[in-house]
C-alpha positions as CSV (number, residue, x, y, z in Angstrom):
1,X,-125.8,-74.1,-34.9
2,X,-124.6,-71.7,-32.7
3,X,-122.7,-74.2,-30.3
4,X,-121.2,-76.1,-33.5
5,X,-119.8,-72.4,-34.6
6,X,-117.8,-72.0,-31.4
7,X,-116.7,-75.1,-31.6
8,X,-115.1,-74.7,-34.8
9,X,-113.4,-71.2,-33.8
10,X,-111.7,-72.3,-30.9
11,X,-110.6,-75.7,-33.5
12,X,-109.2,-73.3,-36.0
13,X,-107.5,-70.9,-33.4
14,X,-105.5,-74.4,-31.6
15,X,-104.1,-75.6,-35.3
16,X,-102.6,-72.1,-35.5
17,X,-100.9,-72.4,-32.4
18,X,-99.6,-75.3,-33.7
19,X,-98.4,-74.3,-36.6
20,X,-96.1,-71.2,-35.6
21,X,-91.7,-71.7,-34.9
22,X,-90.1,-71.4,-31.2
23,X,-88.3,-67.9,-30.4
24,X,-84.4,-68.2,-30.8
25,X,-82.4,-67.0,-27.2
26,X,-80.3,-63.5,-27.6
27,X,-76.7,-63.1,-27.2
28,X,-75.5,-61.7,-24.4
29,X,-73.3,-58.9,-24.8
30,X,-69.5,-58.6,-24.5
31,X,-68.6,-56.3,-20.9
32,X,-66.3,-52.9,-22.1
33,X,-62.6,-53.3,-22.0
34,X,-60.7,-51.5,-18.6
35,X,-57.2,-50.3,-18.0
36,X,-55.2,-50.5,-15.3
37,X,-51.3,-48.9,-15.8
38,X,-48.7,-48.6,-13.4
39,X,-44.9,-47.8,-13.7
40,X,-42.7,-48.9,-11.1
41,X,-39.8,-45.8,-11.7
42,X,-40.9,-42.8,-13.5
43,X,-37.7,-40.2,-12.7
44,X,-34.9,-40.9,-13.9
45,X,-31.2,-39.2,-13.7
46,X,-29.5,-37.5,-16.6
47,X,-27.7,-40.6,-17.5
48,X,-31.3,-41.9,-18.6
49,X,-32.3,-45.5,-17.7
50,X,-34.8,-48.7,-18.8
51,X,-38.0,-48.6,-17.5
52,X,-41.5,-50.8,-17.9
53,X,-45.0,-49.8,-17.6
54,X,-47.2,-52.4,-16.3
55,X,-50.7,-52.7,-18.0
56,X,-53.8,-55.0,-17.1
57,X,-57.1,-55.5,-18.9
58,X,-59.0,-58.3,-20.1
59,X,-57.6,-60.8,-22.4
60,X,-59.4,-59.7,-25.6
61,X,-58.7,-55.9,-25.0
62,X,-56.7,-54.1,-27.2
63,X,-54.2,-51.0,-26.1
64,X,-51.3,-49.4,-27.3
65,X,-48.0,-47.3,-26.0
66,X,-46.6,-44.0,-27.9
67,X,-43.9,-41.2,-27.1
68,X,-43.9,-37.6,-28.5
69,X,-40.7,-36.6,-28.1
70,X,-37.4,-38.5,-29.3
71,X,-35.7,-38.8,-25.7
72,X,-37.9,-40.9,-24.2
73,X,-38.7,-44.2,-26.8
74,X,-41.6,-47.0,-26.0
75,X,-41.2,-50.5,-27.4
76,X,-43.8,-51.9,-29.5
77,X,-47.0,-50.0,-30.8
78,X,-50.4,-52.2,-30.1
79,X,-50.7,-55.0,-27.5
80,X,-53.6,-57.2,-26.3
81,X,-54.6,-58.1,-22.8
82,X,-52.6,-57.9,-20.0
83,X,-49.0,-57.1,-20.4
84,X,-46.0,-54.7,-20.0
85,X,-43.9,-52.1,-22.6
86,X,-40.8,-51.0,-22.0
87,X,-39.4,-47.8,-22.6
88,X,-36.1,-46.3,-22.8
89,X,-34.9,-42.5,-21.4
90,X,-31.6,-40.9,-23.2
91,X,-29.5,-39.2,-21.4
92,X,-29.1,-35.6,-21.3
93,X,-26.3,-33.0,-21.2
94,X,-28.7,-30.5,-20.3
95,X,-28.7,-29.3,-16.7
96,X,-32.7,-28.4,-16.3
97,X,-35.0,-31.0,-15.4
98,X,-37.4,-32.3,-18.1
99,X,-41.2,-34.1,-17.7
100,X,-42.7,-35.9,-20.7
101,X,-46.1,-38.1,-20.9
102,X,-46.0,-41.7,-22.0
103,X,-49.2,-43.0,-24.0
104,X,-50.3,-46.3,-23.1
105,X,-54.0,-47.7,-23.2
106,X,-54.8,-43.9,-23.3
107,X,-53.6,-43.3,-20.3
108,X,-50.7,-40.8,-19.7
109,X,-48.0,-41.6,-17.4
110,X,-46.0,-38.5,-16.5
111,X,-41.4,-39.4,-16.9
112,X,-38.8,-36.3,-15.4
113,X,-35.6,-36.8,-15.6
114,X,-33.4,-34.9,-13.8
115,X,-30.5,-32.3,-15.4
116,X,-26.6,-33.2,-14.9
117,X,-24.9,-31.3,-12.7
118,X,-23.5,-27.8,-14.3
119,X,-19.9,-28.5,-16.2
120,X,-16.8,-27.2,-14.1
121,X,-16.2,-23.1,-15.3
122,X,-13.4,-22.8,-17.8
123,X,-10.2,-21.8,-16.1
124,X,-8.8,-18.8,-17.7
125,X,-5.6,-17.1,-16.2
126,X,-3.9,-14.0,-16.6
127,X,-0.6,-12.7,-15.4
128,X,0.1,-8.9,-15.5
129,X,3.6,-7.3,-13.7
130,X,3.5,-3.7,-12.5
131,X,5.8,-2.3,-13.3
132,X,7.2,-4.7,-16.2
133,X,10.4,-2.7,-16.6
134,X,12.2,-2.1,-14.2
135,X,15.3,0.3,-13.8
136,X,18.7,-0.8,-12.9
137,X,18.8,-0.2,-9.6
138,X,15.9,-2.7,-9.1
139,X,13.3,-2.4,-6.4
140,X,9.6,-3.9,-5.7
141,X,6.5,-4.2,-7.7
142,X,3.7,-6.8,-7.9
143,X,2.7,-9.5,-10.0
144,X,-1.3,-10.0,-10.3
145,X,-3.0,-13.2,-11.1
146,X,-6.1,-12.9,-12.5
147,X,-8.4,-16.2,-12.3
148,X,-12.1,-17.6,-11.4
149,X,-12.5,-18.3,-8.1
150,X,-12.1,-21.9,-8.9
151,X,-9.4,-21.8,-10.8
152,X,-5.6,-22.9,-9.8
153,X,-2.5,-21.8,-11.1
154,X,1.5,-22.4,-10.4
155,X,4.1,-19.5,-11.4
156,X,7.0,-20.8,-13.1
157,X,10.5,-18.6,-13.6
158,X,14.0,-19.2,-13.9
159,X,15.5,-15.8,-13.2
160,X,17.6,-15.6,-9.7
161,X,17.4,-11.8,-10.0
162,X,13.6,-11.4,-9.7
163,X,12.0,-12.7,-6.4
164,X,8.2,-13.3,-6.2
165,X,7.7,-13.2,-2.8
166,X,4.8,-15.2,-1.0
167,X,2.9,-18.6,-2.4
168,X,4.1,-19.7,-6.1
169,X,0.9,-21.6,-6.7
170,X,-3.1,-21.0,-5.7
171,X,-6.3,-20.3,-6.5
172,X,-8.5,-17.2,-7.8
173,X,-7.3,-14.4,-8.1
174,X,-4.3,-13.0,-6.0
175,X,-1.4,-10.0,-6.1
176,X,2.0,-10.9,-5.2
177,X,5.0,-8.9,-4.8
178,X,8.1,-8.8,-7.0
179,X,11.5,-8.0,-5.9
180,X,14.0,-6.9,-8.9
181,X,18.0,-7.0,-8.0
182,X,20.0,-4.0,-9.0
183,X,21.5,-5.1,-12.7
184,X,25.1,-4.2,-12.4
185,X,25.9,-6.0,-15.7
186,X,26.4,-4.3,-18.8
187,X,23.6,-6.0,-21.1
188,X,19.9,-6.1,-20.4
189,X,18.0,-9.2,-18.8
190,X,14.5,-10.4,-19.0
191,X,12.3,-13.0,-17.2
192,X,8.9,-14.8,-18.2
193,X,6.6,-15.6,-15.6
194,X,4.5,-18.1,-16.4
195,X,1.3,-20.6,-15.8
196,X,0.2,-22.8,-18.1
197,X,-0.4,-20.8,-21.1
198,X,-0.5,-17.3,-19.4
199,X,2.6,-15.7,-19.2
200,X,3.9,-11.7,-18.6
201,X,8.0,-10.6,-19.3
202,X,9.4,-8.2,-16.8
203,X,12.6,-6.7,-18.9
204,X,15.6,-4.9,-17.1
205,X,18.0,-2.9,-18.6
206,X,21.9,-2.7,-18.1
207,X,24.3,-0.3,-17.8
208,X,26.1,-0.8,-21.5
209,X,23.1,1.8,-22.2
210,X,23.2,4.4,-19.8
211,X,25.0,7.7,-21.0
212,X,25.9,10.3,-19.1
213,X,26.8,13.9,-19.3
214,X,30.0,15.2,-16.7
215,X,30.8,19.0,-15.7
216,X,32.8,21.2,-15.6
217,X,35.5,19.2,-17.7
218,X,38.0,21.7,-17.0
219,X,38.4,23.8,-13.7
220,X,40.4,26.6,-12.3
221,X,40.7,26.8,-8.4
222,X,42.4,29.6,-6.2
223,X,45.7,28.7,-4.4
224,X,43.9,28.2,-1.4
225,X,41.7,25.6,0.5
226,X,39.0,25.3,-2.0
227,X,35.7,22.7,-2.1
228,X,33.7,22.3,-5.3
229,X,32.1,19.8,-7.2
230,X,31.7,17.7,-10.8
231,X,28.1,16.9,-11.9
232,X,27.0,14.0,-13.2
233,X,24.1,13.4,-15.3
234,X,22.7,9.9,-16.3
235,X,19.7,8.0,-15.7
236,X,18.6,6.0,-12.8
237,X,20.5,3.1,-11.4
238,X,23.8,3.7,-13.8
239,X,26.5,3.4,-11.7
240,X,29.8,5.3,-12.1
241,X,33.2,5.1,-10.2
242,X,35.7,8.1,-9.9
243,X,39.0,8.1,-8.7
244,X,41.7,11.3,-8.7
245,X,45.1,10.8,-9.3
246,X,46.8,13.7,-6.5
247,X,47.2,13.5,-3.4
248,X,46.0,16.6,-2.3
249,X,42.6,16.4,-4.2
250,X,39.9,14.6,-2.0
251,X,36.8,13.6,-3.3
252,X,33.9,12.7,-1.1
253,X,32.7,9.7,-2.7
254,X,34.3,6.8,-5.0
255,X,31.3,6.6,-7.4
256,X,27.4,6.4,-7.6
257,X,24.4,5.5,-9.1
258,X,22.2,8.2,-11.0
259,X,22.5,11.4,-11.1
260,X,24.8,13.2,-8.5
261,X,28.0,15.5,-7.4
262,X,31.5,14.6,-6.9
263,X,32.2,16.6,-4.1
264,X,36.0,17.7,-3.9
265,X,38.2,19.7,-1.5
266,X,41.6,21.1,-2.7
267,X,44.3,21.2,-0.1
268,X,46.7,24.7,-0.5
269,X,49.0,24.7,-2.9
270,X,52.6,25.5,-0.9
271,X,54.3,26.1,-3.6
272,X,56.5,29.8,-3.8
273,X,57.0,29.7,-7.1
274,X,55.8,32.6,-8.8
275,X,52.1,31.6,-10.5
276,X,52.7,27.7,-10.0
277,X,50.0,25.6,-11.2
278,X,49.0,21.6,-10.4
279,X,46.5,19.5,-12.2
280,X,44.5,16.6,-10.9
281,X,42.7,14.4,-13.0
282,X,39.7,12.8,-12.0
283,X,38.8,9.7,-14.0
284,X,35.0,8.9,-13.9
285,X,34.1,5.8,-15.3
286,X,31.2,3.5,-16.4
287,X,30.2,0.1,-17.7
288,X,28.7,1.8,-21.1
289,X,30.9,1.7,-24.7
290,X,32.3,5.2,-24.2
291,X,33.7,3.8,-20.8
292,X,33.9,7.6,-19.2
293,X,34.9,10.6,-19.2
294,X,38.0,12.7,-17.8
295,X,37.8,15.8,-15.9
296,X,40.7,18.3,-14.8
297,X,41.2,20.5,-11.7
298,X,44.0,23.2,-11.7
299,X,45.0,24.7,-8.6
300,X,46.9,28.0,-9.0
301,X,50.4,29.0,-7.4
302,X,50.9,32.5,-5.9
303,X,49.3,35.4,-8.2
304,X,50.5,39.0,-7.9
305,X,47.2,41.0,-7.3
306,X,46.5,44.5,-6.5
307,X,43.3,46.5,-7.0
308,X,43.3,50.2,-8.3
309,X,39.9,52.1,-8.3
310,X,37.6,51.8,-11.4
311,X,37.2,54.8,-13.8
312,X,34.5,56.0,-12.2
313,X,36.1,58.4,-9.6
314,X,36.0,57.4,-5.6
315,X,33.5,59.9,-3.9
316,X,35.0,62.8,-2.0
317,X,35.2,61.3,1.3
318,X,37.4,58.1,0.0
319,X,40.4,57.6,0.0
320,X,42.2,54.3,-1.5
321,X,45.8,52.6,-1.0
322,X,45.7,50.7,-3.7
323,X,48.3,48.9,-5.9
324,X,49.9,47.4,-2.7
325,X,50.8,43.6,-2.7
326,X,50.7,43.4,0.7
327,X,47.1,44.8,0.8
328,X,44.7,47.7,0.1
329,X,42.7,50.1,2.3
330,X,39.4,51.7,1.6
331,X,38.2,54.7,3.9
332,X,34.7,55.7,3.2
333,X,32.7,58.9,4.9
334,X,29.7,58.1,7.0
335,X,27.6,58.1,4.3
336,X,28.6,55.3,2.1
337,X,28.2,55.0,-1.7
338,X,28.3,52.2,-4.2
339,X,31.9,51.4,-4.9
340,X,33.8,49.6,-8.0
341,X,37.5,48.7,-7.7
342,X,39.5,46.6,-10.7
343,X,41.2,43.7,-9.7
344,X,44.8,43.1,-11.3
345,X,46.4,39.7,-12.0
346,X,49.9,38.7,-12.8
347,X,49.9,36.9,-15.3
348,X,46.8,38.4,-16.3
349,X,45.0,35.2,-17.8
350,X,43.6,32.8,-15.8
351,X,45.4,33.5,-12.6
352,X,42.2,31.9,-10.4
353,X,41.1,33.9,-6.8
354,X,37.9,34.4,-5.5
355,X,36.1,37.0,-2.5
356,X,35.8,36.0,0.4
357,X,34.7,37.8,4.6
358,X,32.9,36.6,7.4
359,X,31.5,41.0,7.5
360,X,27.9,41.4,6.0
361,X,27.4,44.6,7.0
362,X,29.0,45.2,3.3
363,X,26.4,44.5,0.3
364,X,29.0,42.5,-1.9
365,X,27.3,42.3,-5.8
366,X,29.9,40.8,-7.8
367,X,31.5,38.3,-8.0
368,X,29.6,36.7,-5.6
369,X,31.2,35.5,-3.1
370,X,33.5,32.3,-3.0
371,X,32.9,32.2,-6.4
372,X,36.1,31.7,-8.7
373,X,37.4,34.3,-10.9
374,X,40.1,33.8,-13.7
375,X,42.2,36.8,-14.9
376,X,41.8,40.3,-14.7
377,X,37.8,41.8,-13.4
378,X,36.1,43.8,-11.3
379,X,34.8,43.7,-7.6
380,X,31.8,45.7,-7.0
381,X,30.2,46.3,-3.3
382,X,28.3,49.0,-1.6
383,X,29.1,50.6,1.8
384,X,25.4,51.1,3.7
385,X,25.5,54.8,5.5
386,X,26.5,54.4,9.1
387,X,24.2,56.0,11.8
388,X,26.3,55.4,14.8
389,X,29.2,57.4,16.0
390,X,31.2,54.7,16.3
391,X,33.8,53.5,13.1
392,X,33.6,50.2,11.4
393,X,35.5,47.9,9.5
394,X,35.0,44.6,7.0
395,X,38.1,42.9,5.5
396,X,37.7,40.7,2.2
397,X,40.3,38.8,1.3
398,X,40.8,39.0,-2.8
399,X,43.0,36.6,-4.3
400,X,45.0,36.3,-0.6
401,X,45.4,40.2,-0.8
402,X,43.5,41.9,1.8
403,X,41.2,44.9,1.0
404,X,40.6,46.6,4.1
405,X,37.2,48.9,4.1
406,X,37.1,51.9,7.0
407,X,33.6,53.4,7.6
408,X,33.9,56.7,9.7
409,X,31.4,56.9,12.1
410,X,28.6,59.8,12.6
């Protein structure tokens, strides 16, 4: 019983086995995808450029390329296997250089481009002329250029009066020197200097604008040799001419410019005749509208003078010979004293003399001396006391009468 109960066990445990389904094999499973990028040119200059990315994987493997900013742009979005993209850079007016990342199978591969090279500085020129009006008579100043060091400029002008001395073109800034020609025209001139659109004016004026003032218009000289002069007033650089029309009135000078004097010198007058006069004219003239002005010098003939004491009485110890027309003597004490003596003309108006010695050792207060005196006046001096023993005399000579001063001694 026991050996048949085995025997069916072991019967029963074999149909099982026989009964049960074969095990099915497992898939194996796919390897992961790899990437392997490369770019071949990666900087580019500011022009931009085309460029590829190289990118290899397996054949099933998915990847994809992306940009995030808008200058550099990558064709195509998702790819499979092995491959290339290609990707464009703009250019840029920029002068920095600039770095983005491409995207592609998640890698990042780093572009620069490079920034242009800085634009050229904006040439801006300026002309400026010291001075920028000159006067008639000309004369120098200097013309400045003001400019980048970069930039060039040529002066342009047409006028043959001004000169600009040194090179007419350049560049960056330089100072020149001007040269202006006396303007001996009547009307006014200007010049412009110019380069390109800078420009300065340099004016001029002319001598149909200058006025003058001229004095004395009338004068009254002694009979004698005689030097005085006319004043002219004006501005600078208007010219004048004068001419007389005697003989025997000089002037130092034909004209001038500016301001000045018309030196003269009066010969003597010869003439006998009792109180003869002579006129010279002297025309002075100008370019301006009133054309000039006329001025007159009268020389007198011979005048009967005498001198008679003052009212206020001679001191004690004078004495005067007076009324003489061959002359007048004063004798004065040691002592001195202020003395006035009145001078008498014939004719009485306008007969022109003056005061004149080489002795100082008299104080002379009026007139002054050389100065001319019409008519009828007075002569005042002082005598200084004398503290030597010896005498002394001065001699003035007062309209070509002598007055003849004695100072006794101590």
């Amino acid at each position: 019983m026991q050996k048949l109960g085995i025997v069916a066990l072991a019967a029963a445990l074999a149909a099982a086995a026989g009964c049960s389904k074969p095990e099915k094999p497992s898939t194996p499973t796919s390897p992961a995808c790899t990437f392997s990028v490369s770019a071949p040119n990666t900087t580019f200059g500011s022009s931009g450029g085309a460029g590829t990315a190289n990118v290899t994987t397996g054949t099933a493997c998915a990847w994809s390329a992306s940009s995030q900013v808008d200058w550099l742009r990558v064709g195509g979005e998702t790819h499979t296997g092995s491959g290339s993209v290609s990707f464009t850079v703009l250019a840029t007016d920029g002068t920095a250089t600039r770095t983005a990342s491409l995207t592609i199978a998640s890698q990042a591969i780093a572009i620069s481009q490079v920034g242009g090279d800085p634009p050229p500085p904006t040439c801006t020129v300026s002309l400026s002329a010291e001075p920028d009006d000159y006067e008639r008579d000309g004369g120098n100043g200097q013309l400045r250029v003001s400019a980048a060091a970069s930039c060039e400029w040529a002066l342009k002008q047409d006028a043959s009066w001004l000169t600009i001395e040194g090179a007419t073109h350049g560049v960056g800034p330089a100072t020149l020197k001007v040269s202006a020609a006396p303007n001996e025209d009547a009307a006014a001139r200007r010049v412009t200097i110019s380069s390109g659109a800078a420009s300065a004016v340099v004016v001029q004026p002319g001598q149909g604008d200058c006025s003058f003032q001229v004095g004395p218009i009338n004068t009254t000289i002694p009979r004698v040799p005689f030097a005085s002069d006319i004043v002219v007033v004006t501005s600078r650089g208007c010219r004048w001419t004068a001419t007389a029309d005697a003989s025997w009135l000089h002037l130092s000078a034909a004209g001038g410019s500016g301001s000045g004097k018309i030196a003269y010198h009066a010969d003597f007058n010869p003439q006998t005749e009792y109180a003869a006069r002579r006129t010279a004219q002297v025309a002075i003239r100008w370019a301006a509208p009133t054309a000039g002005q006329n001025a007159f010098v009268t020389q007198w003939g011979d005048c009967n003078t005498v001198f008679t004491p003052s009212l206020d009485p001679l001191p004690p110890d004078a004495t005067f010979s007076g009324r003489s027309l061959t002359g007048s003597t004063l004798t004065v004490g040691a002592n001195g004293g202020e003395f006035r003596l009145f001078v008498l003309t014939d004719p009485f108006m306008g007969c022109a003399w003056t005061a004149e010695s080489g002795d100082t050792w008299v104080n002379w207060i009026f007139p002054r001396l050389h100065s001319v005196q019409g008519g009828d006046g007075d002569v005042h001096f002082i005598v200084p006391a004398n503290s030597s023993p010896n005498g002394r005399t001065a001699v003035f000579t007062i309209g070509e009468r002598p007055l003849t001063i004695v100072q006794r001694g101590r």
